[in-house]
C-alpha positions, 0 to 999 in steps of 0.5 A: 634414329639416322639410317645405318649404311655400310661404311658408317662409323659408328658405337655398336650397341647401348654397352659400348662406351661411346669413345674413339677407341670403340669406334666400328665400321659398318661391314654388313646390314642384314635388314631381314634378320636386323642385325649389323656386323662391323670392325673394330677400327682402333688397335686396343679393342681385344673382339675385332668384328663385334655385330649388333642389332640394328636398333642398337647401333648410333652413328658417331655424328649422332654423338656431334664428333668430327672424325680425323685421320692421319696416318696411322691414327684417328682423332674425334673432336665434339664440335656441336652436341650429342643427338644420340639416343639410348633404345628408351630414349634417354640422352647419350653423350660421348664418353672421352673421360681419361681417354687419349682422343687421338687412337693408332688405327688397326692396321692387321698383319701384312702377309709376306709375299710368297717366296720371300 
């Protein structure tokens, strides 16, 4: 397993389909308790800041994806195969089945500026 780091991209936990629309980015590691919390980076996703143990949590490299961002969207494209393990240590390959790989990213609601 990949060491996890804020900032990392990746699929939560063994329950999450491993696809673009449920990729997170890494917010806080609490080592001490092995727990990882994280946001939501696509717009169709209803929980925004989902957190994790951290044995359970797979970097999308891990899955052999490429991550592009343009603009407001983001798009993965596997370009070499899955390393990606389930905690038994079963294979886990990306799951983009019936998906549009290319996801409008979450943005939030923009708070208008004070007296306007």
């Amino acid at each position: 397993m990949s060491e996890i780091k804020i900032g990392d991209y990746v699929i939560m936990n063994d329950t999450d389909k491993p696809c673009t629309r449920l990729i997170a980015v890494v917010t806080q590691i609490d080592a001490e308790k092995e727990r990882v919390n994280a946001r939501y980076i696509c717009e169709r996703v209803n929980m925004r800041e989902p957190y994790g143990r951290l044995g359970g949590v797979t970097l999308v490299g891990d899955f052999g994806i490429e991550m592009t961002f343009n603009g407001d969207t983001v798009s993965t494209e596997q370009v070499r195969p899955s390393v990606a393990t389930y905690r038994d240590g079963k294979p886990r390959e990306w799951q983009p089945s019936g998906e549009n790989p290319e996801q409008k990213l979450f943005r939030g609601k923009k708070k208008a500026a004070i007296g306007t």
